[in-house]
C-alpha positions as CSV (number, residue, x, y, z in Angstrom):
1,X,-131.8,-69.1,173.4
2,X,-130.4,-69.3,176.9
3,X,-128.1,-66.8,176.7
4,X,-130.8,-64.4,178.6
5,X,-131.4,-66.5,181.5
6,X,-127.7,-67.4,181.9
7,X,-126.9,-64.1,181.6
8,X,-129.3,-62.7,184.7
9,X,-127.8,-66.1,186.6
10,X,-124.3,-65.2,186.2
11,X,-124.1,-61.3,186.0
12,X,-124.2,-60.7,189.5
13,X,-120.9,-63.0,190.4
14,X,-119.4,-61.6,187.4
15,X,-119.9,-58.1,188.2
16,X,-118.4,-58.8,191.5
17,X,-115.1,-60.6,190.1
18,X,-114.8,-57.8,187.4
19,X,-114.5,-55.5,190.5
20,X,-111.3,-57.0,191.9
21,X,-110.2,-57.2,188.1
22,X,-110.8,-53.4,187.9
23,X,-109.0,-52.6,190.7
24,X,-105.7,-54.5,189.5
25,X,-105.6,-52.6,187.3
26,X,-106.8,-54.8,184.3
27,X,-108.2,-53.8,181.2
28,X,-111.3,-55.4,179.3
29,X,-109.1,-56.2,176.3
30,X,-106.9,-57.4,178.3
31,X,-109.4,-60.2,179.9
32,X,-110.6,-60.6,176.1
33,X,-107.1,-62.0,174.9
34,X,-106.0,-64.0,178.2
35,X,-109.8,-65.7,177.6
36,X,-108.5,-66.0,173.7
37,X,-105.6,-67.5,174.7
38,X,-106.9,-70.4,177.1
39,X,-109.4,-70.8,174.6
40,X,-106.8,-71.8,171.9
41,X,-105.0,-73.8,174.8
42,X,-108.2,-76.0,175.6
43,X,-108.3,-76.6,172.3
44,X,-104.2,-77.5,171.9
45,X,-105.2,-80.0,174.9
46,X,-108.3,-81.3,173.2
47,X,-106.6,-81.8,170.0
48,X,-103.7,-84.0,171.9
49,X,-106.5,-86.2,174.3
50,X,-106.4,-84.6,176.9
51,X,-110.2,-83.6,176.9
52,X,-111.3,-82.9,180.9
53,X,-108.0,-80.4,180.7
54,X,-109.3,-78.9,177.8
55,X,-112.9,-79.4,179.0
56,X,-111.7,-77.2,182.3
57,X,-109.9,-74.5,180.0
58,X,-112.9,-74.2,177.4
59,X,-114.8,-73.5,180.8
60,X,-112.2,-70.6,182.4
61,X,-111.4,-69.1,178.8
62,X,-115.6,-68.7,178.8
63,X,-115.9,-67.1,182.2
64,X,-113.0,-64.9,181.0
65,X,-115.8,-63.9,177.8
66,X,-118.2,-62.9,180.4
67,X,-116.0,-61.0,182.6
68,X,-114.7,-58.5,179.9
69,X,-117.8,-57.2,178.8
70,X,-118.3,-56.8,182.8
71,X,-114.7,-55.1,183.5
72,X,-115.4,-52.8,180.2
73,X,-118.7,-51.8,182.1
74,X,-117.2,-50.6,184.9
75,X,-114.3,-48.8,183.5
76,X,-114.9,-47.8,179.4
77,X,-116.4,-49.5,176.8
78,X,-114.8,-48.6,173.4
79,X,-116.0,-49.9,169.4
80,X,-112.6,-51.9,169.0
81,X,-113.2,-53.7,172.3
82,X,-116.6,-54.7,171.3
83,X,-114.6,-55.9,167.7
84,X,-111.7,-57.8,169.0
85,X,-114.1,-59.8,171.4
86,X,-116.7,-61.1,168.7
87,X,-113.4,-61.9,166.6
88,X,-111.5,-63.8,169.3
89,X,-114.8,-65.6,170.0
90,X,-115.6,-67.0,166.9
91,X,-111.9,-67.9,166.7
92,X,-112.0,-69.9,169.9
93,X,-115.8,-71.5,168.7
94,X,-114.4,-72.6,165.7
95,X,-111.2,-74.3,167.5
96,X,-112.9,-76.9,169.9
97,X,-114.1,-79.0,166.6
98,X,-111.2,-78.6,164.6
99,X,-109.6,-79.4,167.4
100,X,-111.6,-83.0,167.8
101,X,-111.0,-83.4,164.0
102,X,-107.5,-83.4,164.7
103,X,-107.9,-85.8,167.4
104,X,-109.7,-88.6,165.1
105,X,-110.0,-86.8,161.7
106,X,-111.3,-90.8,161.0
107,X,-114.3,-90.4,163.0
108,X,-114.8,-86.9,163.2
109,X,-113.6,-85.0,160.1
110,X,-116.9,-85.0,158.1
111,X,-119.5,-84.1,160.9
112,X,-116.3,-81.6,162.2
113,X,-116.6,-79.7,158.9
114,X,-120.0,-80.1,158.7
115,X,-120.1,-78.1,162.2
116,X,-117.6,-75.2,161.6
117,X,-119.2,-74.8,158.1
118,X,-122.5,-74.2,160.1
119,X,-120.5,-72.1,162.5
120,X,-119.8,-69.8,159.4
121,X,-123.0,-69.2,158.2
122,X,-124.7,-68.6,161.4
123,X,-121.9,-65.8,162.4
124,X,-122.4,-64.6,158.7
125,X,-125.8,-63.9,159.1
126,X,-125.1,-62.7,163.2
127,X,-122.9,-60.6,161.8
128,X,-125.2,-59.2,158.6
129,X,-128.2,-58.8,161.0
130,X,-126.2,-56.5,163.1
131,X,-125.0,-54.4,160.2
132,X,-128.7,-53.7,159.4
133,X,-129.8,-53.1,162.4
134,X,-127.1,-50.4,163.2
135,X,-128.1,-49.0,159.5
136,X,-131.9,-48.9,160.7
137,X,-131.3,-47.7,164.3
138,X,-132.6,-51.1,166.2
139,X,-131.4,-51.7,169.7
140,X,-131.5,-54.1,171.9
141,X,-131.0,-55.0,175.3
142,X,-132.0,-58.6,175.5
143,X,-128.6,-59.6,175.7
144,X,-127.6,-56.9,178.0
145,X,-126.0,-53.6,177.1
146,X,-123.7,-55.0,174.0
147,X,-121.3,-53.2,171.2
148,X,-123.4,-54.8,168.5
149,X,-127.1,-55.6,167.7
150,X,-127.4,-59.2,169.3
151,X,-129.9,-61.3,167.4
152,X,-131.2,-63.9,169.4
153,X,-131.6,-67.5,168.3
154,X,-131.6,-71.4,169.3
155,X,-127.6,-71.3,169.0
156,X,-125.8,-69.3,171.2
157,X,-122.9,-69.1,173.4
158,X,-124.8,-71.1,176.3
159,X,-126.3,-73.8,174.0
160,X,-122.6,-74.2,172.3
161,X,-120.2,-73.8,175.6
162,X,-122.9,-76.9,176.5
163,X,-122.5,-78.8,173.6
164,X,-118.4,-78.5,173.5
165,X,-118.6,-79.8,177.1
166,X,-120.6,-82.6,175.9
167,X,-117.8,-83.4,173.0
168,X,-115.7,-83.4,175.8
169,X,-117.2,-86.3,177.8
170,X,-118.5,-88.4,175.4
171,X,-116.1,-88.1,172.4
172,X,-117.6,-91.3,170.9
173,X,-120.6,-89.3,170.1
174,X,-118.8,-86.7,168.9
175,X,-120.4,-87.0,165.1
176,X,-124.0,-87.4,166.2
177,X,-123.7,-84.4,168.5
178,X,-121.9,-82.0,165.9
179,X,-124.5,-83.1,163.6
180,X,-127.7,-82.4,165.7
181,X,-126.2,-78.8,166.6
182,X,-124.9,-78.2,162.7
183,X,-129.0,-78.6,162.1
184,X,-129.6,-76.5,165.2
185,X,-127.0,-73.9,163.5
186,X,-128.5,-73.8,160.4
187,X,-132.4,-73.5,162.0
188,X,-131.0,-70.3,163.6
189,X,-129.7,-69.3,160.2
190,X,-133.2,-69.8,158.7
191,X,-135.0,-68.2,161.7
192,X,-133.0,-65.0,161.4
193,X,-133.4,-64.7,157.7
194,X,-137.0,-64.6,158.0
195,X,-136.7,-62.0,161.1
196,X,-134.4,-59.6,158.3
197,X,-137.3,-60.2,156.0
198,X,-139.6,-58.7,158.1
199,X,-137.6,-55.9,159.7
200,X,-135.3,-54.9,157.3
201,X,-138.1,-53.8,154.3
202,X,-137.2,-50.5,152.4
């Protein structure tokens, strides 16, 4: 839901630090696995306690998420650039919680599952939405100039970098917040099936 405005707040800086990127001679796929790998590290740190170190490199492995798409814009987008980033995403989305179930799998195992399992269906039907639309020649640019149709919804990667923060500064409320954006997930779900029912008619 707030991917758009983020997107036209951020854009701008990120177009400037993909520049310098550029000219070191860095590639977009490149920027898409070092961002992979802090990713996986934040969650490494979260999973052992250490949540405002995993907090700050949830927070650099995202800007590293923007700045690919940025750096591929300025040199050459490609199909499997487009594929290993939406792969290494979800990957790093569906570490933070398992990541906090490790941490206390008492407190946090159920609503944790609850979450990725959420996580799952919503990228499912991401996913399905954009094979459609490819297969009846939509496009979109709400989301900026993308490999993939990007249906929009009330979960996306601003509303979840948010809510991960939040896990990460108040990990009491780690169950009540994963199960608030599980229902969130899962509205999004419902939202987009009803958008396939009405575009995607034979």
């Amino acid at each position: 839901m707030l991917d758009g405005k983020a997107r036209q707040l951020f854009e701008p800086a990120l177009d400037r630090i993909a520049k310098a990127i550029v000219r070191l001679g860095i590639g977009a796929n490149t920027v898409t696995l070092s961002a992979f790998v802090i990713g996986m590290l934040a969650a490494f740190a979260i999973a052992l306690q250490y949540l405002l170190v995993g907090l700050i490199l949830l927070l650099v492995s995202r800007l590293g998420d923007g700045l690919d798409g940025a750096v591929a814009r300025q040199t050459r987008k490609t199909d499997f650039g487009g594929y290993l980033d939406i792969i290494l995403d979800f990957a790093v989305y569906g570490s933070i919680p398992f990541a906090f179930i490790i941490m206390d799998p008492a407190q946090n195992a159920i609503a944790g599952a609850a979450l990725i399992l959420s996580f799952y269906i919503n990228g499912s039907s991401f996913l399905a939405y954009a094979i459609m639309a490819e297969r009846y020649g939509m496009k979109t640019k709400a989301r900026g100039s993308k490999s993939l149709y990007f249906a929009t919804g009330l979960a996306e990667a601003t509303e979840t970098i948010a809510v991960f923060a939040a896990f990460c500064l108040f990990p009491d409320w780690f169950p009540a917040i994963a199960w608030f954006f599980s229902a969130i997930c899962m509205i999004t779900v419902f939202a987009r099936i009803l958008q396939a029912r009405e575009n995607f008619r034979d």
